[in-house]
N, C-alpha and C positions, 0 to 999 in steps of 0.2 A: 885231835884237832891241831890246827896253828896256826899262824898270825901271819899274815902278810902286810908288806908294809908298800903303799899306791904311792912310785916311785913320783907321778907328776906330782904330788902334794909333796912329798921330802925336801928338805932344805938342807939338805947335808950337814945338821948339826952336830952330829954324833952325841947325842945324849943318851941316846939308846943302847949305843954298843957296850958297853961299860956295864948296864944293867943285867945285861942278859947271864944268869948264872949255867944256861946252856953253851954259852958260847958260839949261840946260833945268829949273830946278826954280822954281818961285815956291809967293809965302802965295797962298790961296783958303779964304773963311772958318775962320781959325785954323791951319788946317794947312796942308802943304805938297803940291803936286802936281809930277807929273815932264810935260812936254810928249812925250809918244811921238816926236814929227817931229823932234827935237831930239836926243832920246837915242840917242847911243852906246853905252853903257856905259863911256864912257873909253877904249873904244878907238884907238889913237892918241896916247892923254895919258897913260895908267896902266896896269900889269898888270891892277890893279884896279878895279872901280866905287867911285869915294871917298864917292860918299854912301851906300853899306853901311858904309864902312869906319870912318867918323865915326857914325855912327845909333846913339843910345843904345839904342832898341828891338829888341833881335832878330826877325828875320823882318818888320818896318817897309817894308821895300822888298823886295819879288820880284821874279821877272823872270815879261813879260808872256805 
């Protein structure tokens, strides 16, 4: 699986990108996208997916 992040909700904080131990999240006009081919969910790295866990936005990232 993996994460997408629902660009009208983004607020281009970049909280997220920093987390990602994939390397899967970059900017793309102002906001931020998840790479699907990249994303784990942190599996491997985290109980958790750590860019929900930092995302000021509730519901900002779902899974796909």
């Amino acid at each position: 699986m993996a994460l997408k992040i629902i660009a009208s909700t983004c607020t281009g904080c970049s909280a997220c990108e920093p987390e990602c131990p994939n390397v899967a999240i970059r900017e793309k006009g102002g906001t931020y996208i998840i790479d699907p081919a990249k994303c784990t969910e942190c599996e491997g790295h985290y109980d958790d997916p750590q860019c929900v866990a930092v995302c000021p936005v509730d519901g900002c990232i779902v899974k796909v």
